[in-house]
C-alpha positions as CSV (number, residue, x, y, z in Angstrom):
1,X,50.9,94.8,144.4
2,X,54.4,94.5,143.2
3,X,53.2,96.2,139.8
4,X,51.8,99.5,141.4
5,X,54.3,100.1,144.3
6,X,57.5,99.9,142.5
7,X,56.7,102.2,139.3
8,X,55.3,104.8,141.9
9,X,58.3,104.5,144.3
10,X,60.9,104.4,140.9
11,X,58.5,107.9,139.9
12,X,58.9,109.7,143.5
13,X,62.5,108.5,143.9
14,X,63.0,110.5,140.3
15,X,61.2,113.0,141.4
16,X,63.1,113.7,144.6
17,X,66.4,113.3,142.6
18,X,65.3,115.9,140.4
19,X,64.5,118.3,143.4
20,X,67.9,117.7,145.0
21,X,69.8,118.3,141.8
22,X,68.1,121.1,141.6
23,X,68.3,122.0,145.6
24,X,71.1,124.4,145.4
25,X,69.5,126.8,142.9
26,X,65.7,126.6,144.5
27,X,63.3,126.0,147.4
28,X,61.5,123.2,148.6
29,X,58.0,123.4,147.2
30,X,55.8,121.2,145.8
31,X,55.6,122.8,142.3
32,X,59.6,122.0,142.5
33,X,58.8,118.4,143.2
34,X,56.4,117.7,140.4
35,X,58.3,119.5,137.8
36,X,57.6,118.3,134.1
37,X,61.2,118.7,133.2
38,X,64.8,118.4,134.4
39,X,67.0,115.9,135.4
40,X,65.9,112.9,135.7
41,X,62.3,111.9,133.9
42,X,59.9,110.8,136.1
43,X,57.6,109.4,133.1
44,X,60.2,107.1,131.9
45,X,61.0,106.0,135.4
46,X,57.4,105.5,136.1
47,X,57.3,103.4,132.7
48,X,60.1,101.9,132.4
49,X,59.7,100.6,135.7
50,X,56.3,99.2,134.6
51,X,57.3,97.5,131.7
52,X,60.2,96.1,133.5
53,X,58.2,94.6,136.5
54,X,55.6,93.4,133.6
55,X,58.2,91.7,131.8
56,X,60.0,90.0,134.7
57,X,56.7,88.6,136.8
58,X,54.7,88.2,133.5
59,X,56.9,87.4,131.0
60,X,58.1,89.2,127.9
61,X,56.0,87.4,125.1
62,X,52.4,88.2,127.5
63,X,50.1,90.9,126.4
64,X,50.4,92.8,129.0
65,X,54.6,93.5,128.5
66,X,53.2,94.4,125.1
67,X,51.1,96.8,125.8
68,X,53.2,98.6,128.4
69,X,55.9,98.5,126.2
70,X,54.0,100.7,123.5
71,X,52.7,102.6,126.2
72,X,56.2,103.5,127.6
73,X,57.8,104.0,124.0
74,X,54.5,106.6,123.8
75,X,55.1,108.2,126.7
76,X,59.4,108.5,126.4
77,X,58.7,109.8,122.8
78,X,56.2,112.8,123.5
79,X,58.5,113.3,126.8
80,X,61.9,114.1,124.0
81,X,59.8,115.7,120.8
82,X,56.6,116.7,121.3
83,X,56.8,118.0,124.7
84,X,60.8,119.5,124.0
85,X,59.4,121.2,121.0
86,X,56.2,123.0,123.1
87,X,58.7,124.3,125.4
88,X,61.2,125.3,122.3
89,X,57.7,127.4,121.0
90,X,56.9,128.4,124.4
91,X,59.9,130.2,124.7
92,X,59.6,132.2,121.6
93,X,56.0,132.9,122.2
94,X,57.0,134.7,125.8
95,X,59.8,136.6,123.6
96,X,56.9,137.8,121.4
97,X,54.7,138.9,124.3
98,X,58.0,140.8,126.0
99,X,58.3,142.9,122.8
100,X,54.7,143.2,122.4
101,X,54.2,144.5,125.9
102,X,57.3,146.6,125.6
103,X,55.1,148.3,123.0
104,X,52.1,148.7,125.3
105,X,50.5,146.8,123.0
106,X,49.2,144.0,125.3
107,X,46.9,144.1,128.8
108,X,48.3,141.8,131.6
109,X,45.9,138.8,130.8
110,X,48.9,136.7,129.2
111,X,50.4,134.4,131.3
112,X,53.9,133.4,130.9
113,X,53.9,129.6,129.3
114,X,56.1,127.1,130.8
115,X,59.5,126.7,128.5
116,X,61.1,123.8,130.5
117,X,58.1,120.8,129.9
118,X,60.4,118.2,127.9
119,X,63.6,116.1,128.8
120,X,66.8,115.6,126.8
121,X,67.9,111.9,125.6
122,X,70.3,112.4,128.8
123,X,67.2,113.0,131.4
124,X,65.3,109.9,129.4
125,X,68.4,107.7,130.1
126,X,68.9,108.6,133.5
127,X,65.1,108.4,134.4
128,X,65.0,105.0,132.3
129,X,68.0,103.1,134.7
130,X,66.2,104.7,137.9
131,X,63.1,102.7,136.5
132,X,64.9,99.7,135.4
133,X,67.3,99.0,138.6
134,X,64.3,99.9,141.1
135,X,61.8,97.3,139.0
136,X,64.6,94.6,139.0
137,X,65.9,95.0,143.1
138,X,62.3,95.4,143.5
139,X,61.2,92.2,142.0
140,X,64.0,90.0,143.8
141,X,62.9,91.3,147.1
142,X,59.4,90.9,146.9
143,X,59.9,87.0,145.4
């Protein structure tokens, strides 16, 4: 049980983090809570904290470490390129659609994209120990 528990509690304790970093500048809601960006990552909190608990109870040379481990690498990677670079083009698309309805040229049916969905290597990092730390107390308690 040990395996789902502490990746979900290292994911909401990120997540919470991230809402009371940001506490000062915005209200509680929910949207605020489940944010996609900011400080810190709750994907690499969630995974690290997976692949951590894997590798302590099951061992580091078992299948399972191995796939989680590709699984996390996946999923911190798309979190600092892939996901950073939609937001970079995200941004420049809204700039496009500002001009373009400055010129009347566009009806309201654009939506505005989302600009902050990635993390920096400093939001990874910070996210990654959250995971690591509440895997490893985790896994001493429940022994």
């Amino acid at each position: 049980m040990m395996y789902l528990i502490l990746p979900l509690l290292a994911g909401l304790i990120a997540q919470l983090s991230k809402f009371l970093i940001k506490s000062n500048k915005t209200r509680f809601t929910l949207r605020n809570v489940i944010a996609y960006s900011g400080m810190p990552s709750g994907h690499s909190a969630i995974t690290v904290s997976l692949t951590t608990i894997i590798g302590l109870g099951q061992g580091i040379y078992s299948p399972l470490f191995s796939l989680s481990l590709v699984l996390m690498l996946l999923t911190v990677r798309d979190a600092m390129g892939l996901r950073r670079y939609l937001g970079q083009q995200g941004a420049v698309i809204n700039e496009l659609v500002r001009d373009l309805d400055d010129d009347k040229f566009l009806d309201d049916k654009y939506p505005h994209l989302k600009e902050a969905i990635g993390h920096s290597i400093a939001q990874v990092l910070v996210g990654s120990l959250i995971g690591f730390f509440i895997s490893v107390i985790g896994f001493f308690i429940f022994q």
